[in-house]
The first five atom37 places (N, CA, C, CB, O) and aatype in JSON, in Angstrom:
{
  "aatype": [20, 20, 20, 20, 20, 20, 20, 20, 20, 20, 20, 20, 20, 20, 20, 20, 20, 20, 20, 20, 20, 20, 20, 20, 20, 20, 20, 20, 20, 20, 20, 20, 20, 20, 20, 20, 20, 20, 20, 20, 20, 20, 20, 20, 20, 20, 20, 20, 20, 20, 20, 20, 20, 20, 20, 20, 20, 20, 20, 20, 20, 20, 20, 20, 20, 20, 20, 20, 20, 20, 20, 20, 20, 20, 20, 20, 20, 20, 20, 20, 20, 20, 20, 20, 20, 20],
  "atom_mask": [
    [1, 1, 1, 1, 1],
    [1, 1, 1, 1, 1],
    [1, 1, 1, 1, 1],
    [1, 1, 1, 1, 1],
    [1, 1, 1, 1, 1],
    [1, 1, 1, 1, 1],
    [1, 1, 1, 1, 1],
    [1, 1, 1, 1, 1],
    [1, 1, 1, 1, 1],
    [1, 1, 1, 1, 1],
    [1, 1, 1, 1, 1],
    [1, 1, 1, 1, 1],
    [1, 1, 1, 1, 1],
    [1, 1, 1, 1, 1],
    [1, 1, 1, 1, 1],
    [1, 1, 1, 1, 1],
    [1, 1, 1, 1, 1],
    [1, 1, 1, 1, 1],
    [1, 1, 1, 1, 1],
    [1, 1, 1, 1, 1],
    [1, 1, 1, 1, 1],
    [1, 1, 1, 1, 1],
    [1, 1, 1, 1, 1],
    [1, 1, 1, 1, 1],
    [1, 1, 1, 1, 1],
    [1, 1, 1, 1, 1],
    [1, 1, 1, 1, 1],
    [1, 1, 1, 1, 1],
    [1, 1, 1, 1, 1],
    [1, 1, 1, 1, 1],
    [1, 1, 1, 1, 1],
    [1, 1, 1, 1, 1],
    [1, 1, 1, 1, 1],
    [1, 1, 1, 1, 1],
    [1, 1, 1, 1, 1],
    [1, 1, 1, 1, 1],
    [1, 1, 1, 1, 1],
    [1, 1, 1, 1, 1],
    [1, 1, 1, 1, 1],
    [1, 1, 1, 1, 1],
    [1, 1, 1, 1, 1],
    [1, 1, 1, 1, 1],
    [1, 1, 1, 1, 1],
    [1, 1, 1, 1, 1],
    [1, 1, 1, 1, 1],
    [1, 1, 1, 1, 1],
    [1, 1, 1, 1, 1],
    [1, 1, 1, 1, 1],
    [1, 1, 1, 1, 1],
    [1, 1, 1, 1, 1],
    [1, 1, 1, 1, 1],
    [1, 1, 1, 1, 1],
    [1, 1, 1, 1, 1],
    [1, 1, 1, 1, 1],
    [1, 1, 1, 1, 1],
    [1, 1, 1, 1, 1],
    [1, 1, 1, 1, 1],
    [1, 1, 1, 1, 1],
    [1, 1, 1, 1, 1],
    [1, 1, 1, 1, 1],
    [1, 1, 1, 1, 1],
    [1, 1, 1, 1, 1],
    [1, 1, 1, 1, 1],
    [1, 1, 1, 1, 1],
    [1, 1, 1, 1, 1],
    [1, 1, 1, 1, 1],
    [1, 1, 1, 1, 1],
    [1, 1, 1, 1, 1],
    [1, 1, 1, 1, 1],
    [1, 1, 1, 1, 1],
    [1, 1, 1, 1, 1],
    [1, 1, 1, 1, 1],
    [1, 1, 1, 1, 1],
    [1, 1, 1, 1, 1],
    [1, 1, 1, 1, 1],
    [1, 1, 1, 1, 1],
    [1, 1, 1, 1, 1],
    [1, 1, 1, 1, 1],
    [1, 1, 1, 1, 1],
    [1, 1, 1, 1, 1],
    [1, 1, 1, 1, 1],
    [1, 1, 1, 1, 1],
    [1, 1, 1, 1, 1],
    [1, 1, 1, 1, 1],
    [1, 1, 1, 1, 1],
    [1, 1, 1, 1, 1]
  ],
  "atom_positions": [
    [[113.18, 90.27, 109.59], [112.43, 90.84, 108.48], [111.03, 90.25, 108.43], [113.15, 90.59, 107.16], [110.7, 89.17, 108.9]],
    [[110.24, 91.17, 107.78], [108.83, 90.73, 107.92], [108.53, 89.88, 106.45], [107.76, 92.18, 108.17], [109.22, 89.91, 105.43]],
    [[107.15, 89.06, 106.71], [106.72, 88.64, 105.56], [106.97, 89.46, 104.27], [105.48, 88.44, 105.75], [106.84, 90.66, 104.51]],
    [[107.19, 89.28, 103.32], [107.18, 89.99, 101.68], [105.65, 90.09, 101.3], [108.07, 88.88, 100.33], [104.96, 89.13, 100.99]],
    [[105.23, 91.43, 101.36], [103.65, 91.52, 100.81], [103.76, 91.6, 99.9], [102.71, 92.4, 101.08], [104.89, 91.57, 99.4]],
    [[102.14, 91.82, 98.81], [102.11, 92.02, 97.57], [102.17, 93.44, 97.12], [101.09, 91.42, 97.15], [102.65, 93.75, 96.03]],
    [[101.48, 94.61, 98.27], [102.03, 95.97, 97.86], [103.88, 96.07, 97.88], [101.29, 97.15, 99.05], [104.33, 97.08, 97.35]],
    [[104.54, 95.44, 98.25], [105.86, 95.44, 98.0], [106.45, 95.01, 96.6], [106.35, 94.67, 98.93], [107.46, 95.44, 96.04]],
    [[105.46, 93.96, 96.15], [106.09, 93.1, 94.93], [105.32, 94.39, 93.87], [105.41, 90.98, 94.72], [105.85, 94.82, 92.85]],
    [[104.28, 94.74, 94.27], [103.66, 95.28, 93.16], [104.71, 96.89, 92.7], [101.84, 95.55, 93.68], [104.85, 97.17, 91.51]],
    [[105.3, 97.72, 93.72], [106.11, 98.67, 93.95], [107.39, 97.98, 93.02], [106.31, 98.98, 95.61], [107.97, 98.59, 92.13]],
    [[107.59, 97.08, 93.29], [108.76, 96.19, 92.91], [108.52, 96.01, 91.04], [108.63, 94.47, 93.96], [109.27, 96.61, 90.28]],
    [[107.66, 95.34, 90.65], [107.01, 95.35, 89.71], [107.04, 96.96, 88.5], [105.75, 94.94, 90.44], [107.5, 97.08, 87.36]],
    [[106.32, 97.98, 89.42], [106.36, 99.16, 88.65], [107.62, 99.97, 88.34], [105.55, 99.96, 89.22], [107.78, 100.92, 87.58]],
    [[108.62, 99.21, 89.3], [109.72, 100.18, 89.72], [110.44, 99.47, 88.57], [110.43, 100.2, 91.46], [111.21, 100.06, 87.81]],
    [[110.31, 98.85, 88.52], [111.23, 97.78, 87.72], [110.88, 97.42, 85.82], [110.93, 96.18, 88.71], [111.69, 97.56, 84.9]],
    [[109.42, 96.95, 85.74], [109.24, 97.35, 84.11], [107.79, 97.38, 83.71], [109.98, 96.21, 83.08], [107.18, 96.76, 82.84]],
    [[107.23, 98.66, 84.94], [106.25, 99.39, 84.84], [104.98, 99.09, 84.72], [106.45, 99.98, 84.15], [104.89, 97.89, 84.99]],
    [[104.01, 99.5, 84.47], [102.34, 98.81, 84.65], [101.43, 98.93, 83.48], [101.42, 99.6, 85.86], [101.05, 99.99, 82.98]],
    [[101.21, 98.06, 83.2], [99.85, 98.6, 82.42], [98.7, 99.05, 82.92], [99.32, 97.74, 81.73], [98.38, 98.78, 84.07]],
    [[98.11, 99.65, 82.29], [96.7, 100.71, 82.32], [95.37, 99.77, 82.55], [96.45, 101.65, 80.62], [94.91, 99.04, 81.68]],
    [[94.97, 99.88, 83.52], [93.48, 99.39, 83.79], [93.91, 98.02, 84.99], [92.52, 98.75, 81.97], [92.96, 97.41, 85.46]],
    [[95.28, 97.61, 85.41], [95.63, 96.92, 86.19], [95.83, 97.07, 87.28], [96.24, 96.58, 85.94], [97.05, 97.07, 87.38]],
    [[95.31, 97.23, 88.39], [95.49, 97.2, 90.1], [96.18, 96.91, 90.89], [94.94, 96.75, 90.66], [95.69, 96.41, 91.89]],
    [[97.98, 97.14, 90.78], [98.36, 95.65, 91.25], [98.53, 95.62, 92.7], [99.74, 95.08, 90.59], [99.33, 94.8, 93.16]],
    [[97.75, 96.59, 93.69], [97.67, 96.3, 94.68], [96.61, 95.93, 95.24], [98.07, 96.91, 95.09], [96.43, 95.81, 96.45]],
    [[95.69, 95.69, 94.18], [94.43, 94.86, 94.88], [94.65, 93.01, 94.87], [92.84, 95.3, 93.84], [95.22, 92.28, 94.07]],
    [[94.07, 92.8, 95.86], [93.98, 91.38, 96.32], [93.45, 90.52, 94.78], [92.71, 91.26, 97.8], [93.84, 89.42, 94.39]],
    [[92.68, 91.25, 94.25], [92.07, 90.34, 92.7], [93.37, 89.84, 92.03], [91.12, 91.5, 91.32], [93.39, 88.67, 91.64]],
    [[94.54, 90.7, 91.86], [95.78, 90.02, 91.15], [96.15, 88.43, 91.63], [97.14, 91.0, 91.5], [96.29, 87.52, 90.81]],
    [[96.21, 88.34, 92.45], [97.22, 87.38, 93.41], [96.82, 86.02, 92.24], [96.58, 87.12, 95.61], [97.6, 85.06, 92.23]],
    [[96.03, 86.0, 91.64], [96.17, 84.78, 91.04], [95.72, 85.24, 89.85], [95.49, 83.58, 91.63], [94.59, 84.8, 89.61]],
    [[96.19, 86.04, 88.92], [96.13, 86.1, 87.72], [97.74, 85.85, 86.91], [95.43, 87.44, 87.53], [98.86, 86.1, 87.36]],
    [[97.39, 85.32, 85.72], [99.1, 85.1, 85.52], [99.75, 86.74, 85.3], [99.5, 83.94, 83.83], [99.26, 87.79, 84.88]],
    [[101.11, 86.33, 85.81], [101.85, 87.56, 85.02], [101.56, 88.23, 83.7], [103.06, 87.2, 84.8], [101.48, 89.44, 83.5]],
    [[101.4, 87.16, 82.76], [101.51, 87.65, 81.81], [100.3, 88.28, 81.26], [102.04, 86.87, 81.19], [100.35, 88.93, 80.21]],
    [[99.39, 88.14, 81.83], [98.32, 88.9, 81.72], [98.19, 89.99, 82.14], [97.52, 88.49, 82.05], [97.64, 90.8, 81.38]],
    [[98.62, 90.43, 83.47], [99.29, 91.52, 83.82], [100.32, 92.58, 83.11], [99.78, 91.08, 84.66], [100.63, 93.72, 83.46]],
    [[100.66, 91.97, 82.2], [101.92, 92.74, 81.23], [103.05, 92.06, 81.79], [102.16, 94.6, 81.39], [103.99, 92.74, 81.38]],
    [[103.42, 91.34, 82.31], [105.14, 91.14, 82.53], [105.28, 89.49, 82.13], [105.79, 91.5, 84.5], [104.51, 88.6, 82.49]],
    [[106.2, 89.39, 81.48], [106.75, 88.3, 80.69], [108.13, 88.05, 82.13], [107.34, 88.91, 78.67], [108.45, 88.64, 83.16]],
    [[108.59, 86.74, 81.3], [109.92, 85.93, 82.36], [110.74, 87.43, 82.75], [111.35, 84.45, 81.2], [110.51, 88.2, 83.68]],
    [[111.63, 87.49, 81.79], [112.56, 88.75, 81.8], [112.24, 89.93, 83.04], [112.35, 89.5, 80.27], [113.1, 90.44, 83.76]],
    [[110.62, 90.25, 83.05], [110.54, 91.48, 83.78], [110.48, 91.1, 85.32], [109.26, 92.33, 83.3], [110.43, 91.85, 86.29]],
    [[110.49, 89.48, 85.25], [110.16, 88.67, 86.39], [111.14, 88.6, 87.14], [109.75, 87.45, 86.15], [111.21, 88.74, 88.36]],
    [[112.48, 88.24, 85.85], [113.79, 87.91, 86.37], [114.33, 89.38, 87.24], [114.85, 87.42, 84.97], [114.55, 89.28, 88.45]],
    [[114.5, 90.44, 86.68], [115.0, 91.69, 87.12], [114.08, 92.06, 88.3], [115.02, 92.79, 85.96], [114.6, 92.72, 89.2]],
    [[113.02, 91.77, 88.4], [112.34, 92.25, 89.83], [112.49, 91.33, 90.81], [110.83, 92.51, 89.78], [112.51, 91.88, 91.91]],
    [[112.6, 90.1, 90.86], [113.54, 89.3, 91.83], [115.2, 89.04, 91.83], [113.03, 88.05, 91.75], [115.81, 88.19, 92.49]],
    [[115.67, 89.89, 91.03], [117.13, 90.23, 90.98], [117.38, 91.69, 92.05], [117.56, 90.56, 89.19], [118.29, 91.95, 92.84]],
    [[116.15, 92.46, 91.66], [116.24, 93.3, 93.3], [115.76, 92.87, 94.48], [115.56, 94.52, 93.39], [116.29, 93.37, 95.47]],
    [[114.91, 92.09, 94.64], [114.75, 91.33, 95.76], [115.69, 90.26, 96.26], [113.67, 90.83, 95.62], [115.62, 89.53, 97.25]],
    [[116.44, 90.36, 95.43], [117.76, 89.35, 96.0], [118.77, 90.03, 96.95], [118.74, 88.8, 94.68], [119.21, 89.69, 98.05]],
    [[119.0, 91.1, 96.16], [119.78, 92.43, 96.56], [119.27, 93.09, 97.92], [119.59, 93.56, 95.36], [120.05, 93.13, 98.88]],
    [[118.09, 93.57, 98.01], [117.49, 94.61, 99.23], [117.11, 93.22, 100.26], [115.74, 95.86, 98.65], [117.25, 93.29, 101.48]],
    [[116.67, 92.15, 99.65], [115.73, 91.26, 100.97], [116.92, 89.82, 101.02], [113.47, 90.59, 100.3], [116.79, 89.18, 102.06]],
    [[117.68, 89.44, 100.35], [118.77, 88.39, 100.2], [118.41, 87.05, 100.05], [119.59, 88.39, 101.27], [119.01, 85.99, 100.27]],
    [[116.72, 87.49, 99.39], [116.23, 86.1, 98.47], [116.79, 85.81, 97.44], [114.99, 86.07, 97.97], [117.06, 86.49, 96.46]],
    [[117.07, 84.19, 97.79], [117.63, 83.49, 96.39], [116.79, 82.83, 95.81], [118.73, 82.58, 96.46], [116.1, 82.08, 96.51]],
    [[116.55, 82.87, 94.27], [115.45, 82.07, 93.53], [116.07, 81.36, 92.2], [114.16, 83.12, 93.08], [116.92, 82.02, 91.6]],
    [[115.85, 80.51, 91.87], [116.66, 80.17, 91.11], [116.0, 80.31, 89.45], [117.07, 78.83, 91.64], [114.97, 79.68, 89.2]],
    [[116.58, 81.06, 88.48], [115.61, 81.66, 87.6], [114.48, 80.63, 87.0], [116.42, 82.32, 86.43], [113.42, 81.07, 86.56]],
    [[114.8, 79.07, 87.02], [113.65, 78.45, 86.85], [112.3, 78.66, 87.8], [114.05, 77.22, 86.87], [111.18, 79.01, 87.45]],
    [[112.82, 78.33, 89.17], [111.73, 78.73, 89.77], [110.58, 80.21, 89.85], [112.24, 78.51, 90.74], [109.44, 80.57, 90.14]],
    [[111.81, 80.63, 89.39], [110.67, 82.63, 89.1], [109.72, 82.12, 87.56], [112.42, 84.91, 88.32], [108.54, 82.44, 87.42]],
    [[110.43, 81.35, 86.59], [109.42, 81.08, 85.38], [108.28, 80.51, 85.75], [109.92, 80.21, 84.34], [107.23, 81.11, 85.5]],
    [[108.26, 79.12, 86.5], [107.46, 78.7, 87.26], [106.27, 79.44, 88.21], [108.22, 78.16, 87.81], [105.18, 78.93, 88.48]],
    [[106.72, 80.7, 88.61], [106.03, 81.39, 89.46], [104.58, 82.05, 88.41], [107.18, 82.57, 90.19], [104.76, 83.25, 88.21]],
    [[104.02, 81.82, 88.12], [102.88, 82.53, 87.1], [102.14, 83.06, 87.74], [102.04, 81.78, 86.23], [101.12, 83.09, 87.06]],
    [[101.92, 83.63, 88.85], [101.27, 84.66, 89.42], [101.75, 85.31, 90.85], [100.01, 84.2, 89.51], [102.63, 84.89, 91.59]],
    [[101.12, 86.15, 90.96], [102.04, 86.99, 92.0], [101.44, 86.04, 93.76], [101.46, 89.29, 91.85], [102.19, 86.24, 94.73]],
    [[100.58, 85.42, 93.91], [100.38, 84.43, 95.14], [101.73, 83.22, 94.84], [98.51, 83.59, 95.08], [102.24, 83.1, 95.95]],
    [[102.25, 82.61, 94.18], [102.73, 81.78, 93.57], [104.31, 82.04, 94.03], [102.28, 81.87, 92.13], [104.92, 81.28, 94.8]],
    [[104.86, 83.24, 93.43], [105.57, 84.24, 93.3], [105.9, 84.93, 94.74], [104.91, 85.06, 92.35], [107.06, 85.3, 94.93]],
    [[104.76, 85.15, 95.94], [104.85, 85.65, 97.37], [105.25, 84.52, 98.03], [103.56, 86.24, 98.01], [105.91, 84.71, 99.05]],
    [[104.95, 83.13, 97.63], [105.14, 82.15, 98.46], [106.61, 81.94, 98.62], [104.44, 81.02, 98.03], [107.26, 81.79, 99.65]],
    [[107.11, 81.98, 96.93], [108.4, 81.35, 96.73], [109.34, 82.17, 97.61], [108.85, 81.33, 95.17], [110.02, 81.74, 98.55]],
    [[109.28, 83.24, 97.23], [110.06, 84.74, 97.87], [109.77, 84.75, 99.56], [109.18, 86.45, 97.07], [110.79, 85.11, 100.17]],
    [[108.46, 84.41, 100.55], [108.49, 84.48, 101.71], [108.75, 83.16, 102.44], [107.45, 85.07, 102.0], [108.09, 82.9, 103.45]],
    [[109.67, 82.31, 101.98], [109.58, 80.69, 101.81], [111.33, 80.78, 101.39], [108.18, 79.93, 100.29], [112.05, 79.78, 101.41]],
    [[111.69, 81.8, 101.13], [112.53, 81.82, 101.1], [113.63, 83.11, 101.61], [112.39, 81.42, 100.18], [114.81, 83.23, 101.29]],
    [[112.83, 83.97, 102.47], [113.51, 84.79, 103.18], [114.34, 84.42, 104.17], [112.81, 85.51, 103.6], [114.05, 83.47, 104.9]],
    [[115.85, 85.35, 104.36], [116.75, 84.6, 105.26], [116.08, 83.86, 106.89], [117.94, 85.79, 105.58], [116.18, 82.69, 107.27]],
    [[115.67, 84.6, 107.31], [115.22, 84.12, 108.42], [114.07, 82.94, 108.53], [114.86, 85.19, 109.0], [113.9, 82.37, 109.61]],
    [[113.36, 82.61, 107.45], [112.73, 81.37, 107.27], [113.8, 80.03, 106.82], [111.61, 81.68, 106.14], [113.53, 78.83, 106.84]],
    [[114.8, 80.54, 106.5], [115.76, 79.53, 105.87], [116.32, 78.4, 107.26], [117.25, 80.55, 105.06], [117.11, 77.49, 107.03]]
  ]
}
């Protein structure tokens, strides 16, 4: 499997508990803005790496996704922790 990009997380993101208006989330400017500025709180964090557990067989442990406050933060944990890096 390949690296986990951010157009993946961001797909992941909308698919999961949707976008706010005037936010990009496939431009490179996100990667270090917090989530929550973005619109997504812990919860929307937890369920979009609850499908990435499922489709890619990353394990995160829900502290570490709270911890994650932005989506660079958040790519590391998740490609740092894909099976084949394990």
């Amino acid at each position: 499997m390949s690296e986990y990009t951010l157009p993946e997380l961001a797909d992941k993101l909308r698919e999961c508990a949707g976008e706010s208006e005037g936010i990009d989330l496939d431009s490179d400017a996100v990667l270090d803005v917090p989530f929550i500025d973005l619109g997504y709180d812990s919860l929307a964090l937890l369920q979009v790496t609850g499908v990435i557990k499922r489709e890619r067989g990353v394990e995160l442990s829900d502290d570490a996704v709270v911890e994650a406050e932005t989506p660079r933060l958040l790519l590391k944990m998740i490609n740092a922790s894909l099976p084949e890096a394990a």
